[in-house]
N, C-alpha and C positions, 0 to 999 in steps of 0.2 A: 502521410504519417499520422496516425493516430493513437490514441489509448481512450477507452472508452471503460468507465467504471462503472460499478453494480452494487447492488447488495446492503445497504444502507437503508435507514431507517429506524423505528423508535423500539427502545428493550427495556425492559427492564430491569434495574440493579442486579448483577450476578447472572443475567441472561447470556446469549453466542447470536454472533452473526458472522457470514463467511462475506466478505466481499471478493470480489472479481474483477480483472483487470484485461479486457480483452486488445490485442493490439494489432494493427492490420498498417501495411506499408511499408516496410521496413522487417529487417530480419533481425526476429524478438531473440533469438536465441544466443545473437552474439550481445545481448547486452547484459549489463546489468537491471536488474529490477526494483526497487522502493514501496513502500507506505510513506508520505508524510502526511501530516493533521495541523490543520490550524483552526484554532479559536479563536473569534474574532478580538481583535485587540491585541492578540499573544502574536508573536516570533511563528514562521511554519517547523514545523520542527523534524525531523528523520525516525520513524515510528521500528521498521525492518528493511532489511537491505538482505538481497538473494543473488551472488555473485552470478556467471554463466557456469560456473561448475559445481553449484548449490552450496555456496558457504555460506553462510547464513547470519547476520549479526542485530542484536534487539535492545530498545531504547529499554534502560534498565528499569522502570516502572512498569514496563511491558510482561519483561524477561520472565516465563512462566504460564501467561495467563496467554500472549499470541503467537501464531505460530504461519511463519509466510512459505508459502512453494511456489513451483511454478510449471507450468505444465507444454515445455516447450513444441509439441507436438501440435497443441490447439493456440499458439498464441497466445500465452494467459499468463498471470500470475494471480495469487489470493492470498486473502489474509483473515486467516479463522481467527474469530475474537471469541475467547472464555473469561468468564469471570468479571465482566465489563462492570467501569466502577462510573459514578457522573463524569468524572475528571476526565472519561475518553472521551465526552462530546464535544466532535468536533466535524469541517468537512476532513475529508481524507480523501486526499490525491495520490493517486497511480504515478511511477517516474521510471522512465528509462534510460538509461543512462551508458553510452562509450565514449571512452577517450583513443581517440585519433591520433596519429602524429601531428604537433602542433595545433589538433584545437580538442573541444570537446563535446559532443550532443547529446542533449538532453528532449526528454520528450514529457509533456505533461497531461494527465487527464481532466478535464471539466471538474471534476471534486464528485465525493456523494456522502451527502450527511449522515454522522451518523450521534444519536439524540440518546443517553440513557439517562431514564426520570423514571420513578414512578406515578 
């Protein structure tokens, strides 16, 4: 079971990056999918959340500027970033997420930084 992230790295103010979420062992499509981010110091926090039947729900500082999918065909999910301000930098981790009768699994990715500065 894995998630492997992508796509990260330095932008700057007002720039896009797509990260990528690729997951292998496990059947991606009955899960749910995530973004979270954390700064070091800060709480991790829940960035986008993409149900199994694409509902879609975003951290209200987000709401506008990202936009997550998933591309259950290739194992994937992404998260197009517009309009990136400093305050996104952070890592951001990939999450997969079903609940079970009587428990729950979660799955996590490595993180992949992402940095905006001019």
């Amino acid at each position: 079971v894995q998630l492997v992230e992508s796509g990260g790295g330095l932008v700057q103010p007002g720039g896009s990056l797509r990260l990528s979420c690729a997951a292998s062992g496990f059947t991606f499509s009955t899960y749910a999918a995530s973004w979270y981010r954390q700064d070091p110091g800060k709480q991790r926090e829940l960035v986008a959340r993409i149900t199994r039947d694409g509902t879609t729900d975003y951290l209200a500082t987000v709401k506008g500027r990202f936009t997550i999918s998933r591309d259950n065909a290739e194992n994937s999910a992404y998260l197009q970033m517009n309009g990136l301000k400093p305050e996104d930098t952070a890592v951001y981790y990939c999450n997969a997420e079903r609940v079970f009768p009587g428990r729950r699994v979660n799955c996590w990715g490595q993180g992949t930084l992402v940095t905006v500065s001019s």
